[in-house]
C-alpha positions in Angstrom: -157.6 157.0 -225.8 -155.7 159.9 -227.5 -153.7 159.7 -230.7 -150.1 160.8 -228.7 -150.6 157.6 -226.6 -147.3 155.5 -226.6 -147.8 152.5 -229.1 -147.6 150.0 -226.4 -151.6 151.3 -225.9 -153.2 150.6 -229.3 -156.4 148.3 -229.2 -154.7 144.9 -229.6 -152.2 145.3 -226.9 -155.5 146.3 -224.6 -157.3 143.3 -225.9 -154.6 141.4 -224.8 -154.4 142.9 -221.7 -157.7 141.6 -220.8 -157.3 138.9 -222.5 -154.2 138.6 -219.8 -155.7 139.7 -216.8 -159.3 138.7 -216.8 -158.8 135.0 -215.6 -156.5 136.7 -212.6 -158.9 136.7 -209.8 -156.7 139.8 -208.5 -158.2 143.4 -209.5 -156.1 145.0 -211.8 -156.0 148.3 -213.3 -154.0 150.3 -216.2 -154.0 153.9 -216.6 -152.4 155.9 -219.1 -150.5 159.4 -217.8 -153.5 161.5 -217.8 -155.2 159.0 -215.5 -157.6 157.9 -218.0 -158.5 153.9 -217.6 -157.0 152.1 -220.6 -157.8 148.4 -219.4 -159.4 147.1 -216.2 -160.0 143.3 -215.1 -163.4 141.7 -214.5 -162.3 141.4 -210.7 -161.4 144.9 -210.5 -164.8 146.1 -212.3 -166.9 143.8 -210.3 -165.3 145.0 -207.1 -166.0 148.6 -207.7 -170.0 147.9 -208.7 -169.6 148.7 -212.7 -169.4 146.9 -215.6 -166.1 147.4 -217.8 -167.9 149.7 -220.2 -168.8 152.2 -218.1 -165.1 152.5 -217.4 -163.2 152.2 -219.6 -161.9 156.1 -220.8 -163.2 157.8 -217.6 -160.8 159.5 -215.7 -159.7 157.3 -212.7 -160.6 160.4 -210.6 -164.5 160.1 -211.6 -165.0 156.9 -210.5 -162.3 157.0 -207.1 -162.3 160.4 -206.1 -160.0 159.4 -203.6 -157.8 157.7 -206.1 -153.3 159.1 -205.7 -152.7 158.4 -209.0 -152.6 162.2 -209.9 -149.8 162.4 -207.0 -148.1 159.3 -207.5 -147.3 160.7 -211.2 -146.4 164.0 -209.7 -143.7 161.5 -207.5 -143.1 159.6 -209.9 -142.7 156.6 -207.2 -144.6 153.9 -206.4 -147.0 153.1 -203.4 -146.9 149.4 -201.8 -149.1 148.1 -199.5 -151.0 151.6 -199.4 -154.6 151.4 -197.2 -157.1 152.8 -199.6 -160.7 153.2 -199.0 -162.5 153.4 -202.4 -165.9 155.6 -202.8 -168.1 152.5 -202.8 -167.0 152.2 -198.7 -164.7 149.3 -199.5 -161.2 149.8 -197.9 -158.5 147.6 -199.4 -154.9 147.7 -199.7 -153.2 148.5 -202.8 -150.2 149.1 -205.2 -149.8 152.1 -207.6 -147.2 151.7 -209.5 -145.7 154.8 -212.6 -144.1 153.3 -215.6 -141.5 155.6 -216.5 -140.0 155.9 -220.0 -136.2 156.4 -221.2 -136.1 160.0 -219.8 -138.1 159.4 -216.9 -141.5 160.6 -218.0 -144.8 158.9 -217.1 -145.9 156.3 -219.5 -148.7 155.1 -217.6 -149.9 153.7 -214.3 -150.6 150.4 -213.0 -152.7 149.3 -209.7 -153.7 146.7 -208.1 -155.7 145.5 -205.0 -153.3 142.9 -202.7 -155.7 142.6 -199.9 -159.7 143.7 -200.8 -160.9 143.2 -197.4 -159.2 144.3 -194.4 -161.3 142.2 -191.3 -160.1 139.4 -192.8 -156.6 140.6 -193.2 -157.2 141.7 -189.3 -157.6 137.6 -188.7 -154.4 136.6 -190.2 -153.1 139.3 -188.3 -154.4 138.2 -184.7 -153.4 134.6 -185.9 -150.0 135.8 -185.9 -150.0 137.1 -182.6 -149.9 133.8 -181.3 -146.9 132.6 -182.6 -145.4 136.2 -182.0 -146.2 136.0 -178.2 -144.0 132.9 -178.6 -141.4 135.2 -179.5 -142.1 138.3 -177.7 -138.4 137.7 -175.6 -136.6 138.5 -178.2 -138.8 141.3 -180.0 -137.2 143.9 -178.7 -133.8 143.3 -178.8 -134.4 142.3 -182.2 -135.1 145.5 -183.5 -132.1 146.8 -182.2 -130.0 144.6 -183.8 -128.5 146.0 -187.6 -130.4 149.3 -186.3 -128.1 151.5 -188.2 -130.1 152.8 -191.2 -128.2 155.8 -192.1 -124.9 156.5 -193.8 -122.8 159.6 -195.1 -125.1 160.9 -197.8 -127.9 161.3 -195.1 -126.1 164.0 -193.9 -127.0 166.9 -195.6 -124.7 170.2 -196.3 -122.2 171.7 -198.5 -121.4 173.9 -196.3 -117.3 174.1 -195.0 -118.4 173.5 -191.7 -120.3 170.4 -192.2 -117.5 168.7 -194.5 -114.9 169.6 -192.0 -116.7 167.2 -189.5 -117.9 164.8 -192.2 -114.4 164.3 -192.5 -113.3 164.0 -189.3 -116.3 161.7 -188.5 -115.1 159.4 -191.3 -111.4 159.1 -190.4 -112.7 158.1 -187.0 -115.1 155.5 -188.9 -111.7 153.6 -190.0 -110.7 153.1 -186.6 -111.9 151.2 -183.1 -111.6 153.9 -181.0 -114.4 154.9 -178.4 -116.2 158.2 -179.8 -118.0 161.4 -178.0 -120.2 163.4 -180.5 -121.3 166.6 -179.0 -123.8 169.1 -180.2 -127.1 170.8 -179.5 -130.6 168.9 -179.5 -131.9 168.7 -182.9 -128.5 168.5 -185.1 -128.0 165.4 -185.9 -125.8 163.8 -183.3 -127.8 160.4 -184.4 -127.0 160.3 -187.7 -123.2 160.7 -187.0 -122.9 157.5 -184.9 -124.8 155.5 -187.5 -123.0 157.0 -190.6 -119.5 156.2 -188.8 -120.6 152.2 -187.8 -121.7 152.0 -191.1 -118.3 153.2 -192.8 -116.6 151.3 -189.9 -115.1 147.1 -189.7 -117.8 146.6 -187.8 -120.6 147.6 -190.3 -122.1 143.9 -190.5 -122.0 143.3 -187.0 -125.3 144.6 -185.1 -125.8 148.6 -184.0 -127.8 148.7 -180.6 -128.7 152.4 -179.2 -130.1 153.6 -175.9 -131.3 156.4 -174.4 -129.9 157.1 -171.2 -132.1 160.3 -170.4 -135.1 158.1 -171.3 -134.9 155.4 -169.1 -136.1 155.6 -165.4 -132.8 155.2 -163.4 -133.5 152.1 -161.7 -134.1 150.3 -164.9 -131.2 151.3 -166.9 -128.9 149.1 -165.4 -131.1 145.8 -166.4 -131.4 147.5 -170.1 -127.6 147.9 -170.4 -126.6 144.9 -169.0 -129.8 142.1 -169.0 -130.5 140.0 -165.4 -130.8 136.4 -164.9 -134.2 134.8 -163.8 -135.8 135.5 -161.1 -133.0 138.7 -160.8 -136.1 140.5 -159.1 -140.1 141.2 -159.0 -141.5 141.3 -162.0 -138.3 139.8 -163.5 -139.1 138.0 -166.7 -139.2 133.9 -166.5 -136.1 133.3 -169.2 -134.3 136.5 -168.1 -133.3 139.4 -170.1 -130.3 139.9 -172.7 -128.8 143.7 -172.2 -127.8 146.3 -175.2 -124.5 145.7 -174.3 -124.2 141.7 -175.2 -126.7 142.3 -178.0 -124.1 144.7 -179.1 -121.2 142.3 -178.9 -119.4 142.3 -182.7 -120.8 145.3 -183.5 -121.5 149.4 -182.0 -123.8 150.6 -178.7 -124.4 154.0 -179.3 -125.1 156.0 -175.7 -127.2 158.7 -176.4 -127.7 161.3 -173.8 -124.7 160.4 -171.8 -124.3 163.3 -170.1 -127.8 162.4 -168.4 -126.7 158.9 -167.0 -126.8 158.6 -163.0 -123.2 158.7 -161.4 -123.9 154.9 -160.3 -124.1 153.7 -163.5 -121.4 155.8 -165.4 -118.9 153.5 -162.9 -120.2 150.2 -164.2 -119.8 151.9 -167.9 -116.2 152.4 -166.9 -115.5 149.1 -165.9 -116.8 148.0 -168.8 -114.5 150.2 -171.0 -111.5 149.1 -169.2 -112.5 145.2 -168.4 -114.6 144.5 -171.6 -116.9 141.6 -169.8 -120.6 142.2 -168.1 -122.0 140.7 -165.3 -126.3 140.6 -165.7 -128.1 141.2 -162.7 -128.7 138.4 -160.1 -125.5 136.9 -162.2 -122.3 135.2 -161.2 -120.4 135.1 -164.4 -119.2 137.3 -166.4 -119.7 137.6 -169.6 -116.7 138.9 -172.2 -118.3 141.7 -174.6 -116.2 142.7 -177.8 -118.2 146.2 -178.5 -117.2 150.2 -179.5 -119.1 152.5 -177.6 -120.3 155.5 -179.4 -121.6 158.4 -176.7 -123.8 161.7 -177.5 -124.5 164.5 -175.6 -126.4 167.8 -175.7 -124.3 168.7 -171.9 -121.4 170.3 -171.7 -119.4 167.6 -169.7 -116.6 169.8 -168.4 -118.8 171.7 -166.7 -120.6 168.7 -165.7 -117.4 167.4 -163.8 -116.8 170.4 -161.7 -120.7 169.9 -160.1 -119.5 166.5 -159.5 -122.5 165.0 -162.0 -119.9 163.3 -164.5 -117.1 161.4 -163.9 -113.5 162.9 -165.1 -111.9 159.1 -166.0 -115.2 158.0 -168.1 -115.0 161.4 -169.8 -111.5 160.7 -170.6 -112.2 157.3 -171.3 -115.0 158.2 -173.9 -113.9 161.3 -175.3 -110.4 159.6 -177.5 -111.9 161.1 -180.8 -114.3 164.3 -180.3 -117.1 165.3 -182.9 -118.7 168.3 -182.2 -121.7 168.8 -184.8 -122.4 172.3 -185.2 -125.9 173.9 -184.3 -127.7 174.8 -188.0 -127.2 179.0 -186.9 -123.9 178.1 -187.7 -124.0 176.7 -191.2 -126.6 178.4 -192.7 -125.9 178.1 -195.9 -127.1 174.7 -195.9 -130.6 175.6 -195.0 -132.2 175.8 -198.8 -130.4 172.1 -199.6 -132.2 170.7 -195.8 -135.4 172.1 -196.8 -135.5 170.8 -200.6 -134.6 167.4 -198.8 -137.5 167.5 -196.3 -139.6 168.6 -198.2 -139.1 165.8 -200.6 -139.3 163.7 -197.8 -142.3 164.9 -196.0 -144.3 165.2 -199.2 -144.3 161.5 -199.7 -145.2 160.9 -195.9 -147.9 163.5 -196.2 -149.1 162.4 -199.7 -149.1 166.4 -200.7 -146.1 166.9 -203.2 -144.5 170.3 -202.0 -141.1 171.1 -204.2 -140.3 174.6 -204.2 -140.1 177.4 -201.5 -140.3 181.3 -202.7 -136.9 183.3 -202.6 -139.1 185.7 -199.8 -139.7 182.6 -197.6 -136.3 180.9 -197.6 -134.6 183.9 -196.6 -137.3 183.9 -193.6 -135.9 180.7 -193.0 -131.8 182.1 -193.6 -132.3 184.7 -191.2 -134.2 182.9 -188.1 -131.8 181.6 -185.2 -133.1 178.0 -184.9 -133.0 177.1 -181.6 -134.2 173.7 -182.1 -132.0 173.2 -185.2 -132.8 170.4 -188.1 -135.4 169.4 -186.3 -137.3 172.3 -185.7 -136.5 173.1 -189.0 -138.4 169.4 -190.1 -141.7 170.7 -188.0 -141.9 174.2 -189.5 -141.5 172.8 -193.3 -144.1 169.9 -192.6 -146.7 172.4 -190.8 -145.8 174.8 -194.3 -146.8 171.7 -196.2 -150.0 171.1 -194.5 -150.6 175.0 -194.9 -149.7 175.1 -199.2 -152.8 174.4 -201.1 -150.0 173.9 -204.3 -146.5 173.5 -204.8 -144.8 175.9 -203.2 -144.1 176.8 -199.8 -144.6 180.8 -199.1 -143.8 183.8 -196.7 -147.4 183.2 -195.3 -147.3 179.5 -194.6 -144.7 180.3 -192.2 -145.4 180.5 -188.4 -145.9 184.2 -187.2 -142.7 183.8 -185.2 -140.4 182.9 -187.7 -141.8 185.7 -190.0 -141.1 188.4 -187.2 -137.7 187.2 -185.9 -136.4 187.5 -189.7 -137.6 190.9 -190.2 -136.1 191.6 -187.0 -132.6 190.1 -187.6 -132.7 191.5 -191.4 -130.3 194.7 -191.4 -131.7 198.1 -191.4 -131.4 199.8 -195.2 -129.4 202.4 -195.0 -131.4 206.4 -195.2 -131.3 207.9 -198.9 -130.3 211.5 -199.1 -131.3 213.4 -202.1 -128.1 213.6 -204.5 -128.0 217.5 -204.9 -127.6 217.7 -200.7 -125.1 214.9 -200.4 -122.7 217.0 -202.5 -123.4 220.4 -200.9 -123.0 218.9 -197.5 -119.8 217.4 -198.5 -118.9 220.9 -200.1 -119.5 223.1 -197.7 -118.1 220.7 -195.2 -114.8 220.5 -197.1 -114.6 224.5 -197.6 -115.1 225.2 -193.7 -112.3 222.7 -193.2 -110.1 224.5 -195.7 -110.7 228.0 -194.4 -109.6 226.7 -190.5 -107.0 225.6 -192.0 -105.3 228.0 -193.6 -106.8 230.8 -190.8 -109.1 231.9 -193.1 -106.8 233.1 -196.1 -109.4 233.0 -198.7 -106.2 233.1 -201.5 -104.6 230.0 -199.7 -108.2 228.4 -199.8 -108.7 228.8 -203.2 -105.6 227.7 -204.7 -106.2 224.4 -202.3 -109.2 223.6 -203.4 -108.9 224.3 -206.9 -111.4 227.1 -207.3 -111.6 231.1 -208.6 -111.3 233.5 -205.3 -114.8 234.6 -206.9 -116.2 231.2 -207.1 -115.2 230.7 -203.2 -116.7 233.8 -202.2 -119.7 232.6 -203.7 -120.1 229.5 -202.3 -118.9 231.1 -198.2 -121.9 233.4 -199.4 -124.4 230.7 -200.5 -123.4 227.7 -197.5 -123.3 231.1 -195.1 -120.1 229.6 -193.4 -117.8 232.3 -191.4 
């Protein structure tokens, strides 16, 4: 153990330690912030096939060369539940957690194995699946319910155009009022309608969401609005509950609107203007107390004049307008999104990327991006999986993206050589001054300032007459 160890690591507070930890049937580990094994358990020695002598000082990385403690310092946030296969061919799962001091810094690291063997962890599992087939109605619907998960500081941007609709996204948060967000695939049309039910009265109350475009048209109805036993074939024996009642207190978001079949976009009107359901193979209805929040990639005006969206539901769903603006447009937000996702993706990845080269960001600044934020997300995680360090370069880009920039970069202007600018501009300004004055040499050298001699010279030298 080094001198420049905090004091908390001296000999008696390791003997302790084991003192501690040894009974604790539990491995357990303790590593100090150059990975170095400062006190290990009995269970945790026995488990990896040494004895604690033989460990005790080695660099974690020399015994589990597959060990993240090197990146979880670099993160300097902890791993739950992680699977872990260790070199001995045990596969476990496992915390890591940093201890950070008063300024942040890594003090040391401790780990521990939750679950040391994973078939039998697979037994509880399938146990389980019993009692959740008993539950299996409800499964779905239940992970719909308090779905929204993202709020205003999701939304990334400084830029004037983002705040503008920040803004008017969160003034129509503090009211009931049926919303249309509209914008290009791959903005963020999402994370608007979750951010403004989570600002909203209705923020405790459940957020359901649905993909019209995904759902085969003869099923949407049952998904929106649930059926009754035996509604149909292959109906489910206690029925089905639709997004809309599951929604009831709270926000359906309608995502794709623009796709929905004109059959259905009747029933969603009668729904806006009755505010009651009727499931399928029903004959009650049922009141529904919900604010609909619709999205759409489509431009629905020219939707209605081909007949393929209904004027009165556009008018119906379109009382406060968002349009989130494609990421050509706000471009100055580019280096903050890719910071973000990059901090984002390195923990998914487990490859801690946190910097980009000035030469590769304006690669990035000077592309179109078609498929916005979220073609953006794919080309910094494929960069990612290119970087061997730190940083993302030109080269990790795709070819693409490399070429459109230079493309789109503007042309640098042609140097001329100093000594020819001026005699172009000299004898240019001389041949006007002559045709000006019908070639009165006195008039042209009092005009521009020079000795009749000195003019002569220069008609002689720039040969103009």
């Amino acid at each position: 153990m080094n001198n420049n160890e905090s004091p908390l690591m001296d000999a008696y507070f390791v003997q302790n330690m084991h003192r501690i930890f040894d009974p604790v049937p539990v491995p357990i580990i303790l590593v100090n912030k150059n990975t170095e094994i400062i006190m290990i358990n009995e269970a945790f020695a026995d488990y990896l096939g040494h004895t604690r002598a033989e460990l005790i000082g080695q660099k974690v990385k020399t015994i589990d060369p597959n060990t993240r403690f090197p990146y979880v310092f670099k993160s300097k946030r902890p791993e739950i539940a992680y699977k872990h296969k260790f070199s001995n061919g045990h596969t476990a799962l496992v915390h890591r957690i940093p201890v950070l001091d008063d300024q942040s810094e890594v003090l040391y690291g401790f780990g521990m194995v939750i679950f040391d063997d994973l078939k039998k962890l697979q037994e509880v599992l399938e146990r389980n699946k019993l009692l959740e087939g008993k539950l299996s109605i409800y499964q779905e619907e239940l992970k719909s319910i308090r779905g929204a998960k993202y709020s205003w500081e999701t939304i990334i941007g400084n830029s004037l155009t983002i705040q503008k609709v920040k803004g008017i996204s969160s003034k129509a948060a503090k009211t009931d009022s049926n919303v249309l967000i509209i914008g290009e695939s791959g903005t963020g049309k999402e994370l608007f309608a979750h951010a403004i039910h989570n600002d909203s009265k209705r923020f405790d109350g459940p957020f359901v969401k649905i993909n019209c475009a995904a759902i085969p048209k003869d099923l949407l109805e049952s998904e929106l609005f649930g059926y009754e036993e035996g509604a149909f074939t292959g109906a489910k024996k206690q029925g089905k509950v639709g997004k809309f009642e599951l929604a009831n207190g709270g926000t359906i978001f309608l995502d794709e609107i623009g796709d929905m079949p004109m059959e259905m976009q009747v029933k969603i009107l009668r729904v806006l203007q009755e505010r009651e359901i009727e499931r399928i193979g029903g004959n009650r209805t049922i009141p529904v107390d919900c604010r609909i929040i619709a999205a759409t990639n489509r431009n629905l005006r020219e939707r209605i004049k081909e007949n393929e969206f209904r004027e009165d539901l556009f008018y119906r769903l379109n009382v406060i307008n968002i349009e989130v603006p494609p990421l050509r447009e706000r471009k100055e937000d580019i280096e903050l999104l890719a910071l973000k996702l990059m901090e984002k993706l390195s923990e998914t990845l487990g490859h801690h990327v946190n910097n980009v080269t000035v030469e590769a960001l304006e690669c990035l600044k000077q592309y179109n991006w078609p498929g916005n934020i979220r073609e953006l997300e794919n080309i910094i995680e494929r960069a990612i999986n290119m970087t061997d360090n730190e940083t993302i370069e030109v080269f990790h880009l795709p070819q693409y993206i490399f070429i459109k920039a230079q493309n789109a970069m503007p042309e640098m202007p042609q140097i001329q050589n100093l000594k020819e600018a001026v005699e172009e501009v000299e004898k240019t300004t001389i041949t006007n001054c002559l045709i000006s004055v019908q070639n009165n040499k006195f008039k042209a050298a009092k005009l521009l300032g020079i000795s009749r001699t000195s003019l002569y010279e220069k008609i002689e030298k720039y040969r103009i007459g």
